[in-house]
C-alpha positions, -999 to +999 in steps of 0.1 A: -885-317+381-864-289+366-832-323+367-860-342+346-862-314+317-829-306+320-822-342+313-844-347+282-832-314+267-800-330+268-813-364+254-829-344+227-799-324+216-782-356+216-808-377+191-807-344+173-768-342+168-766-382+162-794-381+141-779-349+119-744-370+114-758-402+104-779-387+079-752-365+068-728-398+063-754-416+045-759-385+020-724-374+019-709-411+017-710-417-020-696-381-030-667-395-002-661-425-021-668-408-055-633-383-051-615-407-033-616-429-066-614-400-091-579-393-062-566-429-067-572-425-104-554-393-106-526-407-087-526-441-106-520-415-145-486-399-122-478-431-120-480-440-160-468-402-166-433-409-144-433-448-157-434-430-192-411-404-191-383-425-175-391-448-202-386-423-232-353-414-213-343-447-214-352-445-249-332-418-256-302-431-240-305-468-261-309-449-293-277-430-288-262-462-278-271-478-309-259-452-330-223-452-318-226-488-318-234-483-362-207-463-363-182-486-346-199-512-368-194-485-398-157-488-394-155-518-388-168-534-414-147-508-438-114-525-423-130-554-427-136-552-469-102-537-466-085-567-450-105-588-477-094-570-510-059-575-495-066-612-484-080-614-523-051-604-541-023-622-516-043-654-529-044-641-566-004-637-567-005-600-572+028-586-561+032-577-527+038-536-537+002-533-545-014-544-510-015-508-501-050-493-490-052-462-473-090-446-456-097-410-454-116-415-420-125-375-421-120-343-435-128-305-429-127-271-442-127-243-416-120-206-423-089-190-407-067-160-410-050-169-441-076-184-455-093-217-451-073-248-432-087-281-450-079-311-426-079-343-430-070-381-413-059-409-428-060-443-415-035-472-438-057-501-437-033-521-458-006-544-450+022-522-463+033-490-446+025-467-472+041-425-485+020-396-493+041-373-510+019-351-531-016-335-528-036-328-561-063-300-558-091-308-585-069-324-607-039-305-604-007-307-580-009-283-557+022-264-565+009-256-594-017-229-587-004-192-590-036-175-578-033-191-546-004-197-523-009-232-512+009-249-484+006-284-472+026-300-440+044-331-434+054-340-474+065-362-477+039-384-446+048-422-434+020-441-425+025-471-409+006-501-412-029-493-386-019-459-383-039-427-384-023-392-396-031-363-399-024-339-431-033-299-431-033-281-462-034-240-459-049-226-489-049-182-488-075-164-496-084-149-533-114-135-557-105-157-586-114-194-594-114-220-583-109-216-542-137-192-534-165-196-506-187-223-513-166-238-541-167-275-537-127-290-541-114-321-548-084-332-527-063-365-540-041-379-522-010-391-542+012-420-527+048-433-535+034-461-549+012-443-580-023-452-560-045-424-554-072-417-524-097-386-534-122-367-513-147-339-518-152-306-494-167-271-496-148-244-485-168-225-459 
């Protein structure tokens, strides 16, 4: 007899227990499924986040590309009018002396011990080498300021045809017109052949 109660004590737990889960899983089940969607949603905006941001990267990267590919294109098509002036007047009969074409490709002013250093590159373009042999500073040769002691190197400069030089001019420092900071200056490049290439910079 005790076996018997023993035995439906146990059956009775057991119902109980079974009973208890599957009504639990039938309450619980839709609050299951419910996070695990809001989980795979979650995971699916990472997703998009990551695909995004290695996107803008790329963006980044093709934009930088495309400027240096502008620039190239820049220069280019400068050498290119260049090459067609020249192309111009070999067909027009102008004498051969006048093909010369020289580019200021840069120039800087930086500050230095004594004074300002203004740097600048020159690329001939023509198809004639070509001579730089005097610098003018806003109008005037440069030898010909007394406030200032001005000194330019490599005068006379050979370019040859395609190349690139480079020409510093050492300008000391003064109180007095017209090389002060912030002064904007005109440097003109003078060549052997009477043409003139100018270009504007502020002194620093």
């Amino acid at each position: 007899m005790d076996a018997r109660w023993i035995a439906l004590v146990l059956f009775a737990l057991l119902a109980g227990l079974g009973g208890s889960f599957i009504f639990s899983y039938v309450i619980y089940q839709p609050q299951i499924a419910s996070l695990r969607a809001e989980l795979d949603e979650l995971q699916g905006q990472i997703a998009e986040l990551r695909s995004a941001s290695s996107g803008f990267s790329t963006l980044l990267e093709l934009r930088s590309e495309l400027d240096e590919l502008k620039s190239t294109l820049l220069n280019l098509n400068s050498i290119l009018v260049g090459l067609n002036c020249t192309l111009q007047r070999l067909l027009s009969g102008e004498p051969y002396a006048r093909f010369e074409r020289l580019e200021i490709i840069s120039i800087y002013a930086e500050t230095a011990v004594t004074g300002w250093e203004i740097v600048i590159s020159v690329m001939n373009t023509g198809l004639v080498d070509a001579i730089i042999d005097n610098i003018l500073l806003n109008g005037r040769i440069y030898t010909q300021y007394t406030t200032h002691n001005i000194i330019v190197k490599s005068l006379p400069t050979v370019i040859r045809i395609g190349e690139v030089k480079t020409i510093e001019i050492t300008i000391t420092p003064g109180n007095k017109e017209p090389f002060v900071p912030g002064v904007s200056v005109e440097v003109r490049l003078h060549s052997a052949s009477h043409q003139e290439y100018p270009k504007t910079i502020t002194l620093p």
